[in-house]
PyMOL Python script that loads the backbone (N, CA, C, O; Angstrom):
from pymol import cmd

cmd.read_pdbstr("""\
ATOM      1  N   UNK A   1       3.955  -7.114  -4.701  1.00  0.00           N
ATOM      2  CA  UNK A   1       3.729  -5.783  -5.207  1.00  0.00           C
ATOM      3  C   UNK A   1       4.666  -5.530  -6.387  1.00  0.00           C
ATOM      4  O   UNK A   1       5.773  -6.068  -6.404  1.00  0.00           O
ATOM      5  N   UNK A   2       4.316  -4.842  -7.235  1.00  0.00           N
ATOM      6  CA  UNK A   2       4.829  -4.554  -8.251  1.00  0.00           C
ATOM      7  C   UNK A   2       6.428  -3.451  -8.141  1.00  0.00           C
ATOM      8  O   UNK A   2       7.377  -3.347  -8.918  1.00  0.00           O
ATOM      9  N   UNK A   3       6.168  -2.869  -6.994  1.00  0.00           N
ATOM     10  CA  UNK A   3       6.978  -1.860  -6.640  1.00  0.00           C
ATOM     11  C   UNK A   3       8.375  -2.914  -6.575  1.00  0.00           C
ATOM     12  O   UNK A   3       9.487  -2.704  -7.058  1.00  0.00           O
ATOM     13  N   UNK A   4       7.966  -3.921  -5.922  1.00  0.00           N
ATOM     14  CA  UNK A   4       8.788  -4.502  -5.044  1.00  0.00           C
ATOM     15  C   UNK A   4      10.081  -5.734  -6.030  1.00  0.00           C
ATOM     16  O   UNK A   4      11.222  -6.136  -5.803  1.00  0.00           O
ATOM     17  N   UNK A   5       8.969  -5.954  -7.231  1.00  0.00           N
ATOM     18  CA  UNK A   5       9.461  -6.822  -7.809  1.00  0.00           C
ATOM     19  C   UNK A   5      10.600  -5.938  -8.677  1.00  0.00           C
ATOM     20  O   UNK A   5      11.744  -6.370  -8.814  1.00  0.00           O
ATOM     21  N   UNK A   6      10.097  -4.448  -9.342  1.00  0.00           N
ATOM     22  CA  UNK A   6      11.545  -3.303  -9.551  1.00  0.00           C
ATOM     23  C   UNK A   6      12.652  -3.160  -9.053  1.00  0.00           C
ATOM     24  O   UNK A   6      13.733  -3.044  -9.630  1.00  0.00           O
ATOM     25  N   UNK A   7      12.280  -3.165  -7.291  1.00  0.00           N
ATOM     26  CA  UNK A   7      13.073  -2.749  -6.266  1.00  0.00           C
ATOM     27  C   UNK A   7      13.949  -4.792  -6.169  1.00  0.00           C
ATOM     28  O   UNK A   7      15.066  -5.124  -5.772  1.00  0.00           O
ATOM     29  N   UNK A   8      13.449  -5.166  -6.409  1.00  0.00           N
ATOM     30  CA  UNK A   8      13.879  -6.695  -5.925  1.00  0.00           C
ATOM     31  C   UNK A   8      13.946  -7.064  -4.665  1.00  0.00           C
ATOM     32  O   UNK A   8      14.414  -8.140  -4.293  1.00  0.00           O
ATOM     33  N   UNK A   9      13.328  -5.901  -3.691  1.00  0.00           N
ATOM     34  CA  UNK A   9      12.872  -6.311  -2.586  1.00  0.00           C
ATOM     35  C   UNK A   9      12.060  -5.725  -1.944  1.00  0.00           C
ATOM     36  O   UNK A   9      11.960  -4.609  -2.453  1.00  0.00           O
ATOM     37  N   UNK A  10      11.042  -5.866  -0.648  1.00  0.00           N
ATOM     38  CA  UNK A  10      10.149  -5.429   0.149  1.00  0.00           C
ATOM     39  C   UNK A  10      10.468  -4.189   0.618  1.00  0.00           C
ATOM     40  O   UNK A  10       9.820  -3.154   0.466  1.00  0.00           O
ATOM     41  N   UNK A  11      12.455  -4.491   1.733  1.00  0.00           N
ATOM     42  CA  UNK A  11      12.572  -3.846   2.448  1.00  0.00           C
ATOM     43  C   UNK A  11      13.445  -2.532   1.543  1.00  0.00           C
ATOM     44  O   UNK A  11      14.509  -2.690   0.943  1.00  0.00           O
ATOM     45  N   UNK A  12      12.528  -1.029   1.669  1.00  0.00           N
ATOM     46  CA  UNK A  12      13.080  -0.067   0.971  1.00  0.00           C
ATOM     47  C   UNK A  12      12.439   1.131   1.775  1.00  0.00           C
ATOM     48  O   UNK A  12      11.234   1.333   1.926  1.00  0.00           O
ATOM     49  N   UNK A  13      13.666   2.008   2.340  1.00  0.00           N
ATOM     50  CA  UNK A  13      12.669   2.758   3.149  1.00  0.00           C
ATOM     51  C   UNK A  13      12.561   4.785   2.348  1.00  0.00           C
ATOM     52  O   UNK A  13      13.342   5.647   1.944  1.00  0.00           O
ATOM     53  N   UNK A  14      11.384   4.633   2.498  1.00  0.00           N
ATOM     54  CA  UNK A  14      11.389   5.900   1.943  1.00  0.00           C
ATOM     55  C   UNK A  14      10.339   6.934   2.668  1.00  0.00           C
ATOM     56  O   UNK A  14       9.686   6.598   3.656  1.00  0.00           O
ATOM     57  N   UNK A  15      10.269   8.009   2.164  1.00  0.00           N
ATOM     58  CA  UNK A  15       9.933   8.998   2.997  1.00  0.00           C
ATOM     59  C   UNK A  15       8.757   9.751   1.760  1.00  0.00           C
ATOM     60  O   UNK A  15       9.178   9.979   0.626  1.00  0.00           O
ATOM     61  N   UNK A  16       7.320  10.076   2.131  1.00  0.00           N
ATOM     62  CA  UNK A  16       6.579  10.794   1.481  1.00  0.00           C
ATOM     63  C   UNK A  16       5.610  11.908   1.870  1.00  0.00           C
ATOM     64  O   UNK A  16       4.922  11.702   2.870  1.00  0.00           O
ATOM     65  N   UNK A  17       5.508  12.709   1.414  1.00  0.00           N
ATOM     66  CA  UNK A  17       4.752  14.054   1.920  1.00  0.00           C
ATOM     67  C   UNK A  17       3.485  13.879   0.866  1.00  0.00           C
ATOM     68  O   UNK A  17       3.337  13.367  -0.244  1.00  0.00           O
ATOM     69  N   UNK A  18       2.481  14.729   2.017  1.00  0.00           N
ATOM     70  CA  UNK A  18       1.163  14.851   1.093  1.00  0.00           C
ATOM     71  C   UNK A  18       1.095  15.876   1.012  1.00  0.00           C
ATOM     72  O   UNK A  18       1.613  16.711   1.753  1.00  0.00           O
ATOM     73  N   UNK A  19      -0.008  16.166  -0.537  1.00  0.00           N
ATOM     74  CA  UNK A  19      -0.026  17.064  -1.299  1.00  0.00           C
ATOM     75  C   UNK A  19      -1.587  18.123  -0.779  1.00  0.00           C
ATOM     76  O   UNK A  19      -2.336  18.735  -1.540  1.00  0.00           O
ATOM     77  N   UNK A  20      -1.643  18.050   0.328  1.00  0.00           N
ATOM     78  CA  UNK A  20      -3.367  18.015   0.589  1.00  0.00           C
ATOM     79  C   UNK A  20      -3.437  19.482   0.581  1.00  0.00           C
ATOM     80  O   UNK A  20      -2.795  20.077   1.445  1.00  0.00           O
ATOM     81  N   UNK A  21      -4.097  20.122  -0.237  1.00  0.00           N
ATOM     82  CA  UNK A  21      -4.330  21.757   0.149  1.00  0.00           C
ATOM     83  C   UNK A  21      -4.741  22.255   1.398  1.00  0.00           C
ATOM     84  O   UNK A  21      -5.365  21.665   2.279  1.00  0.00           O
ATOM     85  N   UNK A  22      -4.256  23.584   1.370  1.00  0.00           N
ATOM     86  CA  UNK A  22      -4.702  24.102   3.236  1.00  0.00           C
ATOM     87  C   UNK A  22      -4.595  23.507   4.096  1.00  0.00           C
ATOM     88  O   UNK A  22      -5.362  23.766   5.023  1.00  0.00           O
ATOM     89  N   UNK A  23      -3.543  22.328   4.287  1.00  0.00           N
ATOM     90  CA  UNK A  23      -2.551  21.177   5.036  1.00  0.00           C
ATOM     91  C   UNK A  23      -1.395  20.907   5.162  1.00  0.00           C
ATOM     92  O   UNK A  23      -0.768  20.289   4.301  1.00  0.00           O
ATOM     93  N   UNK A  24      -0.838  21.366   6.383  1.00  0.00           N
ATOM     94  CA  UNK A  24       0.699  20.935   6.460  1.00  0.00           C
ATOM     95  C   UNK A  24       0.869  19.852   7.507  1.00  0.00           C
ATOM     96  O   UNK A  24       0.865  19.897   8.737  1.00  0.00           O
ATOM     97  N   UNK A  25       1.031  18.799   6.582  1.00  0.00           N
ATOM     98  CA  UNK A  25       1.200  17.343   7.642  1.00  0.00           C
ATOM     99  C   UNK A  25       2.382  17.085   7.239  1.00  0.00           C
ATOM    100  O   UNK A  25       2.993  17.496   6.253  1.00  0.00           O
ATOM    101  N   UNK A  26       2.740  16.209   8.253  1.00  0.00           N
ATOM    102  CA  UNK A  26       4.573  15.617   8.440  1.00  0.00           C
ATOM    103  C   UNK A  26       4.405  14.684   7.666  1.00  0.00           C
ATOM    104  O   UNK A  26       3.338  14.079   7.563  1.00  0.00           O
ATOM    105  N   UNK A  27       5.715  14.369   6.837  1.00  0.00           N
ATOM    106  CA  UNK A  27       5.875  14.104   6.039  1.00  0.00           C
ATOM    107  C   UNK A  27       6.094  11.768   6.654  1.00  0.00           C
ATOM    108  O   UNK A  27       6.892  11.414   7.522  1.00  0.00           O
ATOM    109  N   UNK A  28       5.337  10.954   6.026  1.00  0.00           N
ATOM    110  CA  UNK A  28       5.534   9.661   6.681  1.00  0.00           C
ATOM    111  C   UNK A  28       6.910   8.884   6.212  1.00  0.00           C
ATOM    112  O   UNK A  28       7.299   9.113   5.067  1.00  0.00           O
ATOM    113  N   UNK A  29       7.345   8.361   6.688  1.00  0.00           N
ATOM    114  CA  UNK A  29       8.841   7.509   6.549  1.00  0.00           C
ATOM    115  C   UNK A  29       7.992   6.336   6.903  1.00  0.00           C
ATOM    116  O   UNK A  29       7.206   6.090   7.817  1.00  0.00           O
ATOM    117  N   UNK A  30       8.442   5.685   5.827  1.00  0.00           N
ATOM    118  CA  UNK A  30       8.152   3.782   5.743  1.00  0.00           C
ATOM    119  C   UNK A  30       9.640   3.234   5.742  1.00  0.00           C
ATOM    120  O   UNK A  30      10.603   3.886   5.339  1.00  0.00           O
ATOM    121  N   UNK A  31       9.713   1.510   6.421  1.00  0.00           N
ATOM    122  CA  UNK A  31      10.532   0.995   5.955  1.00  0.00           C
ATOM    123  C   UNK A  31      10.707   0.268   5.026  1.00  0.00           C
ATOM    124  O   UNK A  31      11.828   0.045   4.569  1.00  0.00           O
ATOM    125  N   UNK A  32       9.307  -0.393   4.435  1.00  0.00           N
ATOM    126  CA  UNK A  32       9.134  -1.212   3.328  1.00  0.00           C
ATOM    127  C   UNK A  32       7.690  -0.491   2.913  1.00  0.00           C
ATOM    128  O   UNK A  32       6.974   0.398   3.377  1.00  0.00           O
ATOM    129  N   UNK A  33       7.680  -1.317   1.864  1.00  0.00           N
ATOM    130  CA  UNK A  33       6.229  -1.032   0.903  1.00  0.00           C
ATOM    131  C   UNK A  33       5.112  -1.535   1.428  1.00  0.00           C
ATOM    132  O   UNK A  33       4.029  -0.950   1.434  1.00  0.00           O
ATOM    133  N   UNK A  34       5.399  -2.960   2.022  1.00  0.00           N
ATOM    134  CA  UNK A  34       4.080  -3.418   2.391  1.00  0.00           C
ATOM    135  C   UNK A  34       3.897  -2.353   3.801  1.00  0.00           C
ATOM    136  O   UNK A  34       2.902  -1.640   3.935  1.00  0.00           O
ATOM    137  N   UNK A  35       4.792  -2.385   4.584  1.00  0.00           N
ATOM    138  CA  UNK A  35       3.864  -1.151   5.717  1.00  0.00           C
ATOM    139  C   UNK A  35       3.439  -0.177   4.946  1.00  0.00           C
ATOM    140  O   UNK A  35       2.475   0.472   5.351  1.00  0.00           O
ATOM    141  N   UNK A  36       3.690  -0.038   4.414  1.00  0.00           N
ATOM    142  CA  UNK A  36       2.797   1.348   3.492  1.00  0.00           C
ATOM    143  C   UNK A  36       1.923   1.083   3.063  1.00  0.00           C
ATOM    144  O   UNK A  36       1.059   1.949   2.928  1.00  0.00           O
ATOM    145  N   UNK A  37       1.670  -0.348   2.594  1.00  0.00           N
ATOM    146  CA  UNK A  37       0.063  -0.462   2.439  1.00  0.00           C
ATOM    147  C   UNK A  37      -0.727  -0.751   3.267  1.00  0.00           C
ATOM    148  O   UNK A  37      -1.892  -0.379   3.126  1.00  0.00           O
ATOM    149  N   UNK A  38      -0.311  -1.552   4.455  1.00  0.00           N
ATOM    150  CA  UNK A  38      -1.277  -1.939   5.560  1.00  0.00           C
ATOM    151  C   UNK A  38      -1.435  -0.377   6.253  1.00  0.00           C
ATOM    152  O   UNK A  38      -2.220  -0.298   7.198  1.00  0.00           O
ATOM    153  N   UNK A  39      -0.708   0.889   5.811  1.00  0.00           N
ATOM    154  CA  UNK A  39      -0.791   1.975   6.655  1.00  0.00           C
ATOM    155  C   UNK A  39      -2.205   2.812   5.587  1.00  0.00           C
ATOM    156  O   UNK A  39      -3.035   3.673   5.879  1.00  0.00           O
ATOM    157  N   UNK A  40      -1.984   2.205   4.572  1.00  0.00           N
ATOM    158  CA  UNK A  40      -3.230   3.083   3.708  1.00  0.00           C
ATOM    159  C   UNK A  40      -4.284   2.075   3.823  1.00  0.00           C
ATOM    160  O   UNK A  40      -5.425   2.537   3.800  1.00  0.00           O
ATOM    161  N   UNK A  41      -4.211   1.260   3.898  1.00  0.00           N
ATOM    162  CA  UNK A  41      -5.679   0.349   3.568  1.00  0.00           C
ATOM    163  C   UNK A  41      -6.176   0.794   5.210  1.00  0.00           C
ATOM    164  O   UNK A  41      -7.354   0.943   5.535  1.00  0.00           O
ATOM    165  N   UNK A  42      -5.191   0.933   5.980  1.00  0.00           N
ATOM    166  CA  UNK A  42      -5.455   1.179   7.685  1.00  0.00           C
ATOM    167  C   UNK A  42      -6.457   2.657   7.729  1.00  0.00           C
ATOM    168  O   UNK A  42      -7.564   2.893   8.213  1.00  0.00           O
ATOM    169  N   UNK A  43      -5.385   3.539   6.913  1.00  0.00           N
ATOM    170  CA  UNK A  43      -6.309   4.812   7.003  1.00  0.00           C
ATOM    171  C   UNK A  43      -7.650   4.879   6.478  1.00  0.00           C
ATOM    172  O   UNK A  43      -8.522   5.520   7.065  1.00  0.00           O
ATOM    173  N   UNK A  44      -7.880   4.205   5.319  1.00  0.00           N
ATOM    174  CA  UNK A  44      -9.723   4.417   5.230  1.00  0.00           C
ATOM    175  C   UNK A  44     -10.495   4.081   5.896  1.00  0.00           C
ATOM    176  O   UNK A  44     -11.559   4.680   6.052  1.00  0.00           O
ATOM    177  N   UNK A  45     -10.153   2.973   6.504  1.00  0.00           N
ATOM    178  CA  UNK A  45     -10.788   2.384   7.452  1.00  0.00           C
ATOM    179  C   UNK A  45     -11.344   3.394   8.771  1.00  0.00           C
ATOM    180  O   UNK A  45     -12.539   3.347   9.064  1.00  0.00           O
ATOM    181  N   UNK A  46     -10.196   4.500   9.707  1.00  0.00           N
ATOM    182  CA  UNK A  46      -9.658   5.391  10.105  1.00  0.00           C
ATOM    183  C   UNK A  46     -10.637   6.809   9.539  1.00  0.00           C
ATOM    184  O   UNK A  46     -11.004   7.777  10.204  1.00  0.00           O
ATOM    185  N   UNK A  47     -10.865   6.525   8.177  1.00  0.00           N
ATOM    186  CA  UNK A  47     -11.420   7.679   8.009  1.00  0.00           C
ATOM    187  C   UNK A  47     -12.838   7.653   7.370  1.00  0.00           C
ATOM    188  O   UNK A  47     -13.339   8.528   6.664  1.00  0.00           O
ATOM    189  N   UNK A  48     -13.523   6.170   7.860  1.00  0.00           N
ATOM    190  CA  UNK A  48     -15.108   5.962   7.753  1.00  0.00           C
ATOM    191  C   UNK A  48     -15.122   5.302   6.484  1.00  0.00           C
ATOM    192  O   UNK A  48     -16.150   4.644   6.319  1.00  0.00           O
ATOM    193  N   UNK A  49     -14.156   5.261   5.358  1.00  0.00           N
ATOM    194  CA  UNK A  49     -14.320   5.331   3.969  1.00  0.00           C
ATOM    195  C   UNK A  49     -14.927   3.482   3.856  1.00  0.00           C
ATOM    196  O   UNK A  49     -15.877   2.964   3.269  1.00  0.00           O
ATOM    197  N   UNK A  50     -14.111   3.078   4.508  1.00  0.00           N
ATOM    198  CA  UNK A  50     -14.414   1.049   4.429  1.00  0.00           C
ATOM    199  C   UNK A  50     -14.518   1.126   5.486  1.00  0.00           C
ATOM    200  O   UNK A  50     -14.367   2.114   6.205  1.00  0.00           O
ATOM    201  N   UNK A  51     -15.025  -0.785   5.960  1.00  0.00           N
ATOM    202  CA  UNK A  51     -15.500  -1.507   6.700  1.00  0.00           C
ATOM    203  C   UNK A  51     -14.057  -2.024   7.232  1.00  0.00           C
ATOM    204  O   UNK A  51     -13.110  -1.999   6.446  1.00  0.00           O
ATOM    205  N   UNK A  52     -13.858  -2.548   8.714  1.00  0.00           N
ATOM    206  CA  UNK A  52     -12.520  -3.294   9.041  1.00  0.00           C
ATOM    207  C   UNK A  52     -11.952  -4.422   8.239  1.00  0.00           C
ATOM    208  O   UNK A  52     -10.764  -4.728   8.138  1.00  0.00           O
ATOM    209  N   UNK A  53     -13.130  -5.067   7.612  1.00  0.00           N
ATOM    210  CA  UNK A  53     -12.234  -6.162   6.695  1.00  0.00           C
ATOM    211  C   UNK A  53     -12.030  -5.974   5.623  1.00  0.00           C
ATOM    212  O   UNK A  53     -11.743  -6.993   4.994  1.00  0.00           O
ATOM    213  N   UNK A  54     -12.050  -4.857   4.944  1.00  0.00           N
ATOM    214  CA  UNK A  54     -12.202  -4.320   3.737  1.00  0.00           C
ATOM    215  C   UNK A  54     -10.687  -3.637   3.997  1.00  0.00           C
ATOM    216  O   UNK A  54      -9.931  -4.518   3.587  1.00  0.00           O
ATOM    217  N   UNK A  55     -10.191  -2.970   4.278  1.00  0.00           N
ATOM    218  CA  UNK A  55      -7.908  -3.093   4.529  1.00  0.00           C
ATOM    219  C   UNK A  55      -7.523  -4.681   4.056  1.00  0.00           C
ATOM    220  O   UNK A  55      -7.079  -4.848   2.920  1.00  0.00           O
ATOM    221  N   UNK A  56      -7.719  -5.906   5.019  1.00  0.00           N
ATOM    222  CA  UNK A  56      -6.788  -7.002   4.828  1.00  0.00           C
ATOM    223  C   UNK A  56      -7.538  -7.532   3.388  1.00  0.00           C
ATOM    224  O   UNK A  56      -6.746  -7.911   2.525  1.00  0.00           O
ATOM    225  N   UNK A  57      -9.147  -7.602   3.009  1.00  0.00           N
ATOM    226  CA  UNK A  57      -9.184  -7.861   1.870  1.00  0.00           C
ATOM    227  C   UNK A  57      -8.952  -7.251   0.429  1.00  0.00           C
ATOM    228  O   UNK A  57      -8.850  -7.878  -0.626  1.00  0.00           O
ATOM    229  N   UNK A  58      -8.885  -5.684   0.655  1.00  0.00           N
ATOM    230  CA  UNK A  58      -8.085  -5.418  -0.407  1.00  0.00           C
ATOM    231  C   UNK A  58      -6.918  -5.614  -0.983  1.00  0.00           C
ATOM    232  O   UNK A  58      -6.585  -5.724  -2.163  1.00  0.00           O
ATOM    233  N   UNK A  59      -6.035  -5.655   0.540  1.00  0.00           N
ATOM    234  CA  UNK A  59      -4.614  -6.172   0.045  1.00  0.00           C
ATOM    235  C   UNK A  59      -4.295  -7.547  -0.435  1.00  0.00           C
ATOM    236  O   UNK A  59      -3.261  -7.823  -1.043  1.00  0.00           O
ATOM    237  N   UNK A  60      -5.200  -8.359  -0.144  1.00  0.00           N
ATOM    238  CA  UNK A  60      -5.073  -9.781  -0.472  1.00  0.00           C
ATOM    239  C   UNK A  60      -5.870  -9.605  -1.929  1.00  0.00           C
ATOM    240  O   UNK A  60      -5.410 -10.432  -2.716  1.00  0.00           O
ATOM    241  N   UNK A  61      -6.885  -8.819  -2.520  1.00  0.00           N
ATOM    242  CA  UNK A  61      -7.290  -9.208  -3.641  1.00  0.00           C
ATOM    243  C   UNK A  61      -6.068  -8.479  -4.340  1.00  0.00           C
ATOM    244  O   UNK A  61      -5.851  -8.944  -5.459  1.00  0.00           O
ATOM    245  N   UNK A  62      -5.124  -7.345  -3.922  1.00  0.00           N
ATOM    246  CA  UNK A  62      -4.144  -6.601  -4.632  1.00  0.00           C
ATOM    247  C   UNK A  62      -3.329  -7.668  -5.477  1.00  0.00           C
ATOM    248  O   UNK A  62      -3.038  -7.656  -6.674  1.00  0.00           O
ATOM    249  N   UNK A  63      -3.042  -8.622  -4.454  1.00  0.00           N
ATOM    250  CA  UNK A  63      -1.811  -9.393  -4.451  1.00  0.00           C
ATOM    251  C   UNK A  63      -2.448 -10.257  -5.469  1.00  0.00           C
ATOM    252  O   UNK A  63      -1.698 -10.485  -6.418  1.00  0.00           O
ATOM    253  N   UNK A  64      -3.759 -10.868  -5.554  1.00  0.00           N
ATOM    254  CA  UNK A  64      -3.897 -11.977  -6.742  1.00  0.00           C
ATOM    255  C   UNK A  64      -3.730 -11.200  -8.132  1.00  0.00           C
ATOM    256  O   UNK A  64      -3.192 -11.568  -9.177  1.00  0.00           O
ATOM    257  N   UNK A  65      -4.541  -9.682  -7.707  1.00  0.00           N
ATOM    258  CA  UNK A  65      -4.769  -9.226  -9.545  1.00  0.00           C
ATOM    259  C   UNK A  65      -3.659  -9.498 -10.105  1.00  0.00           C
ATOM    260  O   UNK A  65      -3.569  -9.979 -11.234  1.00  0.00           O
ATOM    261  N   UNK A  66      -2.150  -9.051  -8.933  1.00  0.00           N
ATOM    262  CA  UNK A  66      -0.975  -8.689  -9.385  1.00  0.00           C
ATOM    263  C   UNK A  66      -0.621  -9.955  -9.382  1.00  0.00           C
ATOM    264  O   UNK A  66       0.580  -9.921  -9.113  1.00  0.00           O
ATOM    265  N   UNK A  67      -0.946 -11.087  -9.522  1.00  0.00           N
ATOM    266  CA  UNK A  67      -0.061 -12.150  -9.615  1.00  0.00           C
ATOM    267  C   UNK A  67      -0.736 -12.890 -11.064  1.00  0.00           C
ATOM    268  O   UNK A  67      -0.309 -13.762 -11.822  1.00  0.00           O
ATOM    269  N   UNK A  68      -1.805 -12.201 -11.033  1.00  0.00           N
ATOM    270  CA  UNK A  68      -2.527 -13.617 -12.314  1.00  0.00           C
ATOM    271  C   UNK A  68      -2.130 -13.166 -13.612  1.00  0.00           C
ATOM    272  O   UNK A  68      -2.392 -14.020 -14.459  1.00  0.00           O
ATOM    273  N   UNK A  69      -1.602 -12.155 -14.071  1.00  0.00           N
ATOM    274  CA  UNK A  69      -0.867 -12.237 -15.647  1.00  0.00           C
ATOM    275  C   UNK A  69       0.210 -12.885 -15.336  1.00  0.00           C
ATOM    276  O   UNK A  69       0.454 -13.631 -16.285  1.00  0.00           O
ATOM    277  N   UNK A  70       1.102 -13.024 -14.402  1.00  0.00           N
ATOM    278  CA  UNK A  70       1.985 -14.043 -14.180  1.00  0.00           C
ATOM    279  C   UNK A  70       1.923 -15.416 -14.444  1.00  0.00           C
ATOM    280  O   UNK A  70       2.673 -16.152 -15.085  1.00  0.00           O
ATOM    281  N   UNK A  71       0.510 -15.693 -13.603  1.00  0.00           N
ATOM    282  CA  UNK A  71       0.161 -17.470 -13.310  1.00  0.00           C
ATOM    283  C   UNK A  71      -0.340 -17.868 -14.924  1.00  0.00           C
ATOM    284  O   UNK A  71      -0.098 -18.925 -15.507  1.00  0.00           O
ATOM    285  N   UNK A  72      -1.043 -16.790 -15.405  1.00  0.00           N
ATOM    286  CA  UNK A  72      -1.666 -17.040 -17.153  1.00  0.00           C
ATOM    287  C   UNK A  72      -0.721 -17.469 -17.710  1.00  0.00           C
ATOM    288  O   UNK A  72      -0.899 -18.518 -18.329  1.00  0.00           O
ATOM    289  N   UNK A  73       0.825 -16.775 -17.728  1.00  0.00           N
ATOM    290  CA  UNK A  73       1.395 -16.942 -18.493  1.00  0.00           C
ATOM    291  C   UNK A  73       2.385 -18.220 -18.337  1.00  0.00           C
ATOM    292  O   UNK A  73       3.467 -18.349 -18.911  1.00  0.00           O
ATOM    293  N   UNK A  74       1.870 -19.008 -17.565  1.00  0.00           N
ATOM    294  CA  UNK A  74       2.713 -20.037 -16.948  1.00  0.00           C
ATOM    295  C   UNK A  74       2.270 -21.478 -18.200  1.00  0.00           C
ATOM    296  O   UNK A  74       2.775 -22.592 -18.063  1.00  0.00           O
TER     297      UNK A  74
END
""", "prot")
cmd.dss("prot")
cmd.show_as("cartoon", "prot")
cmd.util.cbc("prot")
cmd.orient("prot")
C-alpha cells in the first residue's frame, strides 16, 4: 500500500470517524492499514454492494496496480 510505503510500515494504528449524515457511529480504531482494508473490502460485501470474492480480489488487484509503475521502472 502506498500509505504504508510513507509510513515505512504496515503496523500504524489510527482511529477514524465517518462523515455519514443523520448518523452517529463510533468512531473505528485500526492497528494497521491492511486491517483497514480487509475491514472495507469486508463491508461491501456486508452491505450487498459485491460478491464474497470480490473483497480478497480487489485487494490483490490493489496491490499489483500499486506495484507495476515500480516493476516498469525496473
Amino acid at each position: 500500500m502506498l500509505v504504508c510505503r510513507y509510513f515505512g510500515t504496515d503496523n500504524v494504528t489510527f482511529t477514524i470517524a465517518s462523515e455519514y449524515p443523520n448518523q452517529v457511529l463510533q468512531p473505528r480504531q485500526f492497528s494497521s492499514f491492511s486491517s483497514a482494508a480487509i475491514e472495507i473490502a469486508n463491508s461491501r460485501v456486508y452491505g450487498g454492494i459485491h460478491f464474497p470474492s470480490s473483497g480478497p480480489n480487489g485487494l490483490t488487484v490493489g496491490i499489483v496496480v500499486r506495484c507495476l509503475p515500480h516493476l516498469n521502472s525496473l
